[in-house]
N, C-alpha and C positions, 0 to 999 in steps of 0.2 A: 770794839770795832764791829760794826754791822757784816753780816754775815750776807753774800749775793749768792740769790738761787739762778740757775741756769733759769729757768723757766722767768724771773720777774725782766728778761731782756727780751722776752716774749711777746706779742703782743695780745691782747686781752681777745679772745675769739669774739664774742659781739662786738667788740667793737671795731673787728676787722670785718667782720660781716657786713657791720651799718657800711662801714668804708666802701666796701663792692656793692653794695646796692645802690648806693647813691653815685657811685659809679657808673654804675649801671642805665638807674635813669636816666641820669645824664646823656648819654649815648642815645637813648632809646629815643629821647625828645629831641635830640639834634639830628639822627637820621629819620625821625617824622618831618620836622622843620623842612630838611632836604628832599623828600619825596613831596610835598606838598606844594613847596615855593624854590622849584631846581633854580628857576632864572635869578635867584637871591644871593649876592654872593656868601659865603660859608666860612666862618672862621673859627678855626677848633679851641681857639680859646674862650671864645666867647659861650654863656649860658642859654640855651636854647629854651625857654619854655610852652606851655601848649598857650599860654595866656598871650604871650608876646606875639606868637605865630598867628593868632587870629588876630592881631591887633595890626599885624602887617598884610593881613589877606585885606582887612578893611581899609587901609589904608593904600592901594595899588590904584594907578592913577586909570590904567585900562580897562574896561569894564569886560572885556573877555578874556584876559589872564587873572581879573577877580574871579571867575564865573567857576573859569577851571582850578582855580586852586582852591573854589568850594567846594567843589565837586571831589577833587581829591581827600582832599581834607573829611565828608564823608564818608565816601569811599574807604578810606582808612580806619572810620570810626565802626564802621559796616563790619569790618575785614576783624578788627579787637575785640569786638563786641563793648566798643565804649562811648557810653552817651552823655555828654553833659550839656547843661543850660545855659545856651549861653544869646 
């Protein structure tokens, strides 16, 4: 008969770690989503990406709610210190 250590009902520390981090991002790119495009509606089940977000800033039929949510969207990259090519 196999022998059960308290600790193997444990969960593996990295890979609770990964669990909160990815958790994490998660979060972190769905309240950028909502600082950048508030008038969007927001659904927490849904996956926020930074990829998606600019694919809905381009996609806004208004040319001055695109302007500002460019703007934000800088703003924000400004504010992280994070730049990407896009």
């Amino acid at each position: 008969m196999a022998s059960f250590k308290p600790s193997s009902f444990l969960p593996d520390p990295v890979e609770k770690a990964s669990l909160l981090l990815g958790e994490l991002c998660r979060q972190i790119q769905a309240m950028m989503y909502q600082k950048v495009l508030p008038n969007s509606p927001y659904d927490d089940k849904k996956s926020y990406k930074v990829k998606y977000m600019l694919e809905d800033i381009d996609e806004l039929e208004d040319e001055r709610e695109k302007a500002e949510a460019g703007k934000r969207w800088e703003a924000l990259q400004n504010l992280s210190g994070r730049r990407e090519n896009t």
